[in-house]
C-alpha positions in Angstrom: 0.0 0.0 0.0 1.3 3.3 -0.8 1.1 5.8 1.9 1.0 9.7 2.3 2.5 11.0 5.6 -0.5 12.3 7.6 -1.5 8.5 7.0 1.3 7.0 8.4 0.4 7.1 12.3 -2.4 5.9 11.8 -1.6 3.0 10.2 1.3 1.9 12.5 -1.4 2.0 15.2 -3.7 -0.5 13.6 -0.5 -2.8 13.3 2.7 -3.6 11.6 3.5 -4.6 8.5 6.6 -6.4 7.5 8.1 -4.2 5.0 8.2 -0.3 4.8 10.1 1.7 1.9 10.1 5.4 3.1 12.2 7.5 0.3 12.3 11.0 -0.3 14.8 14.1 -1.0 13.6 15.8 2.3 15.8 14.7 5.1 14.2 15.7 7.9 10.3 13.9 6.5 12.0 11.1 5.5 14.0 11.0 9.0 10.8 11.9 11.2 8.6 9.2 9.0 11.2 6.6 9.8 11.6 7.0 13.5 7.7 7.2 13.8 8.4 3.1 12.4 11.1 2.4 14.4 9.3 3.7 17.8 6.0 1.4 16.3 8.7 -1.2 15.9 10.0 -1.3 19.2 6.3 -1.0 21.3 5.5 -4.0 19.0 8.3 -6.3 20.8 11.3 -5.7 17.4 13.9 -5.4 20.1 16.3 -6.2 17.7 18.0 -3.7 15.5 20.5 -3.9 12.6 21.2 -1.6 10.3 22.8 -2.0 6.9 24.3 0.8 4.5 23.6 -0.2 1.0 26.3 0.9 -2.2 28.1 -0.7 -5.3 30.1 -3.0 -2.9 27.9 -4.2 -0.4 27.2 -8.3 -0.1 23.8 -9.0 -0.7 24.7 -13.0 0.4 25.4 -11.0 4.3 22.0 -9.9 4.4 20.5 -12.6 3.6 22.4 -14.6 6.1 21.6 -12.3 8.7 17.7 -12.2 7.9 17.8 -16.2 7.4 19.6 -16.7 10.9 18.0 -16.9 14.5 17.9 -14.2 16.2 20.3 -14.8 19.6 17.7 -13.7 22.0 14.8 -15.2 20.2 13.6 -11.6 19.9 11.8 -10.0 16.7 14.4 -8.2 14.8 14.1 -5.1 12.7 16.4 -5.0 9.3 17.0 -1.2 8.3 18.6 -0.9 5.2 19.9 2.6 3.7 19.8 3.1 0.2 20.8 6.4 -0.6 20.6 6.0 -4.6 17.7 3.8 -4.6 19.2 1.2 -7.2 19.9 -2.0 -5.6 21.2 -3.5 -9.0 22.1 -7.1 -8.6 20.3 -6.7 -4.9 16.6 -6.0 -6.1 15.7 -9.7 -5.8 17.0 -10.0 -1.9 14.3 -7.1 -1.5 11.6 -8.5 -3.8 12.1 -11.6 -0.7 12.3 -9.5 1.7 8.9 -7.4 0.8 6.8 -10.3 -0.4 8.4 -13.4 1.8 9.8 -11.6 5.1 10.8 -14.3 7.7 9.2 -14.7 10.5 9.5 -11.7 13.4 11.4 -10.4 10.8 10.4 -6.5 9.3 12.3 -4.7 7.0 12.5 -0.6 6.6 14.2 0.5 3.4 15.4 4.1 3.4 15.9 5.7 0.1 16.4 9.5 -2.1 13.8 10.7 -4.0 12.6 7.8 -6.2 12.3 8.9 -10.1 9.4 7.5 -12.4 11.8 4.7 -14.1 13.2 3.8 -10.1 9.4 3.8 -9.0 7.9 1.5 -11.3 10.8 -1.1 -10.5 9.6 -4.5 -9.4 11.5 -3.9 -6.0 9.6 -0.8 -5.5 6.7 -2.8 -6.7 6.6 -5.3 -4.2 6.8 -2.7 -1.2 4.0 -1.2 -2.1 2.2 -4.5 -2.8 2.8 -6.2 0.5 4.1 -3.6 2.6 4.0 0.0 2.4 5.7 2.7 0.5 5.5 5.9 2.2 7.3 8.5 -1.0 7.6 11.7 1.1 7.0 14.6 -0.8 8.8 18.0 0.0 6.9 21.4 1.5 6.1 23.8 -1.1 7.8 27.4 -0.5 3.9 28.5 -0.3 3.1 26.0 2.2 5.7 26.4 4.8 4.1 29.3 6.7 1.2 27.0 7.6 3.6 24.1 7.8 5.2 26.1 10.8 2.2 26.9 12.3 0.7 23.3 12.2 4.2 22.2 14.0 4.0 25.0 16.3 0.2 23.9 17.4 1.5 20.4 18.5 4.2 21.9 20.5 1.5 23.6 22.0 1.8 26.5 21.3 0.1 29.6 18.7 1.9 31.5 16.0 1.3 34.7 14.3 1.4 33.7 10.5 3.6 36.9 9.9 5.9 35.2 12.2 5.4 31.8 10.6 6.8 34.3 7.2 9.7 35.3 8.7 11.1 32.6 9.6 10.3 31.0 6.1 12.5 33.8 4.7 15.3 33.2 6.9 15.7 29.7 6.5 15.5 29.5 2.9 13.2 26.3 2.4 15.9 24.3 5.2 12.9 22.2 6.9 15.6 20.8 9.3 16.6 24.3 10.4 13.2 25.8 10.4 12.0 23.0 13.2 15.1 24.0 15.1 14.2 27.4 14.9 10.8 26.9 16.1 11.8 24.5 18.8 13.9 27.0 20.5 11.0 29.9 19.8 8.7 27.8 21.5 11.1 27.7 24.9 11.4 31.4 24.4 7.5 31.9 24.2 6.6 30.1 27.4 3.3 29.4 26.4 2.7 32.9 25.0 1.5 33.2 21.3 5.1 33.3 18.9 4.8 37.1 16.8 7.4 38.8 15.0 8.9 40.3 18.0 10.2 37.0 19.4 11.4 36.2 16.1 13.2 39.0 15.8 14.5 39.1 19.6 15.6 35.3 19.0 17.6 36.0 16.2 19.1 39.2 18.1 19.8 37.6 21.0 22.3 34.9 19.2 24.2 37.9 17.6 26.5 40.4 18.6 24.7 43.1 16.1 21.0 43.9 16.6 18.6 44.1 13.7 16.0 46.4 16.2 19.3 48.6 16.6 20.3 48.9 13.0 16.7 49.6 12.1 16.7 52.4 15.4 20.1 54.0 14.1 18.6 54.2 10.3 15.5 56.0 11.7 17.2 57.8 14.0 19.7 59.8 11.3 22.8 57.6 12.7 24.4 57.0 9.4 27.9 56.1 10.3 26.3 53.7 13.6 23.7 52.2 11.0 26.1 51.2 8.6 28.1 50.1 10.9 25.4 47.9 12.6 24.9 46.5 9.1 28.2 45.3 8.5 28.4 43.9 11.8 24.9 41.7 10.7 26.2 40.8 7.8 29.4 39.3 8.6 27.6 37.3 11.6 25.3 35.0 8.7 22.4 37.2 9.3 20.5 37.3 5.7 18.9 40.5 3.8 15.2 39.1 4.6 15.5 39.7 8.3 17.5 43.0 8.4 15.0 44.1 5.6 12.1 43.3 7.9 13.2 45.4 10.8 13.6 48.5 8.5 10.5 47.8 7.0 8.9 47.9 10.9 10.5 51.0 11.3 9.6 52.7 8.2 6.0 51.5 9.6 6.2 52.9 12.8 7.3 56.3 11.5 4.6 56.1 8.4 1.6 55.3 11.3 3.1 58.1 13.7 2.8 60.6 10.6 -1.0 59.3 9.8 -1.9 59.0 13.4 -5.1 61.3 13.1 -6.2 58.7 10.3 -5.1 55.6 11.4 -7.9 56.7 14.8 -10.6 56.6 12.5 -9.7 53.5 9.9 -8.7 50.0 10.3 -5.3 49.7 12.2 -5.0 45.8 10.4 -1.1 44.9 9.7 -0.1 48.0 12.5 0.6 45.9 14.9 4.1 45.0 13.5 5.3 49.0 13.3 7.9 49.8 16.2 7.5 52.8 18.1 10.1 55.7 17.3 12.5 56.9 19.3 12.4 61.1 19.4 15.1 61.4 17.6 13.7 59.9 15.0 10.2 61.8 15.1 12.1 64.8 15.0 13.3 63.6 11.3 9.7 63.2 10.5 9.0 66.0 8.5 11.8 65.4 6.8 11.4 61.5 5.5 9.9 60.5 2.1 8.4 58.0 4.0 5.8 56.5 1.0 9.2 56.1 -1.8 11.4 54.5 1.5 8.3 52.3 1.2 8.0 51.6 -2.0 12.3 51.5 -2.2 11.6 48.2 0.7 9.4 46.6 -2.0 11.7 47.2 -4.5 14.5 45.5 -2.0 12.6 42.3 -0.9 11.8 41.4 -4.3 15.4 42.0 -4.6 16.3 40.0 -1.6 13.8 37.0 -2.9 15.2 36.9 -6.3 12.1 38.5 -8.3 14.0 41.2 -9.5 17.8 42.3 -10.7 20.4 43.7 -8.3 22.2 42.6 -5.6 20.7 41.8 -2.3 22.9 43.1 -0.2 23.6 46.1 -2.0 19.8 47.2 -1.9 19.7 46.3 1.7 22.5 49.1 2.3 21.2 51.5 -0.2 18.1 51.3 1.2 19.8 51.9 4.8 21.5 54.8 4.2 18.7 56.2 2.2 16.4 56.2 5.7 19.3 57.5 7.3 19.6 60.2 5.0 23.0 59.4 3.8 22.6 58.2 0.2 19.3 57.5 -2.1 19.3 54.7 -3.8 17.9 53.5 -7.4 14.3 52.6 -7.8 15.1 49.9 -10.4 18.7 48.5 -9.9 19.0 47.9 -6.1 22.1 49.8 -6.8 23.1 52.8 -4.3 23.9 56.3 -5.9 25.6 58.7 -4.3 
């Protein structure tokens, strides 16, 4: 039977089978959906446990002594074989056994890559999903990780804001593995308390010398040299353009809804909630800022920053630094700065 991976569980809980091929080019699924079969193996009495790394040189005859022989406690015994390019070659019909004929108190996990079509319609493959079960774990579309994050976030027990859910999509890149470390430690952070943006942001500040909240507060604030400074700092401590660029962006908000604040009384306040509060200095620059093109410029720079149009990330990032704190402007098409 072929499985998807919110089937999984439940299937393991209405009993074992003897052969499970989990492949997949997302280590962290394929890793999660093969120790939800080894803890099933284990509460079902496979005490056992030997694992087996499969490539061009490996005996096939040793694996089928070891499967054929008794098992020295009498105990049932779980075979895990790794199979990184999922071609067994000569060993497909010591798996075709395995699948279809396992011996008793015997089950077999296969862990493979990303199966293609021709590698998926194998007879190996075949015989997997005909007497055990194939679980092919499919990777988390880019527009499907915010949700992803929040879903993970809800069994640790804890809420998310989805605009926090979106930044940390942007920092990690698509890096599931790093995204469920990043949440793990947010929810320790959180304490039970709903995860925003803030304690995003404060995590990521926290771990690094350089503070996005400052660089965004010295931009704001008219501190060219200290902003710049800041940014440099940020940058050569790993922190990427989508997380600086969303703490100027806050700022920029903060100053935009201290401008409108007559209006904002009397209209919806939706998407506020993520503007910082300026500091004087920087309300005394008010007047001053072209707040609605600094806007427009951050647009410009996260489609920059996410690849959707030409120019260097980083580049934009500083142009549009020093352009809020009224150093430099910066192109509205290039992400280049001009003095």
């Amino acid at each position: 039977m072929r499985l998807n991976a919110d089937q999984l569980n439940q299937s393991l809980a209405r009993g074992m089978a003897g052969a499970y091929l989990v492949s997949g080019e997302e280590p962290l699924l394929v890793g999660e959906a093969a120790d939800a079969i080894r803890a099933a193996a284990r509460a079902a009495g496979y005490a056992e446990r030997s694992v087996f790394f499969i490539d061009k040189s490996f005996d096939w005859d040793e694996l089928r002594q070891a499967t054929q022989s008794l098992s020295l406690f009498a105990e049932r015994r779980l075979f895990e074989l790794r199979l990184p390019t999922g071609k067994p070659d000569k060993g497909a019909a010591a798996l075709i056994d395995l699948a279809s004929r396992p011996p008793p108190d015997t089950l077999c996990l296969v862990i493979a890559d990303k199966l293609d079509k021709k590698s998926s319609e194998t007879a190996w493959v075949r015989a997997f999903e005909q007497h055990g079960h194939w679980l092919p774990v499919k990777p988390v579309e880019t527009a499907a990780l915010p949700q992803w994050l929040r879903a993970r976030a809800s069994a640790l027990k804890v809420e998310m804001d989805p605009e926090a859910a979106k930044l940390i999509v942007d920092r990690v890149e698509g890096n599931l593995l790093a995204a469920k470390q990043e949440l793990e430690k947010l929810a320790l952070l959180a304490d039970g308390r709903r995860i925003g943006t803030e304690l995003v942001l404060r995590s990521v500040g926290d771990s690094a010398r350089y503070d996005v909240f400052q660089l965004g507060a010295a931009a704001a604030a008219g501190d060219t040299q200290r902003a710049l400074r800041i940014l440099l700092g940020l940058k050569s401590e790993g922190i990427e353009p989508p997380l600086i660029l969303w703490a100027l962006i806050r700022e920029l908000r903060g100053l935009w809804q201290a401008q409108e604040r007559g209006r904002l009384r009397s209209h919806s306040r939706s998407g506020w909630h993520q503007a910082a509060t300026p500091s004087p200095q920087a309300l005394a620059r008010l007047g001053r800022l072209p707040l609605a093109r600094l806007l427009r410029q951050a647009h410009h720079t996260d489609r920059v920053a996410k690849g959707q149009a030409g120019g260097d990330a980083w580049t934009a990032v500083t142009g549009l630094v020093a352009d809020l704190a009224g150093a430099l402007q910066a192109g509205a098409d290039s992400g280049r700065v001009a003095t």
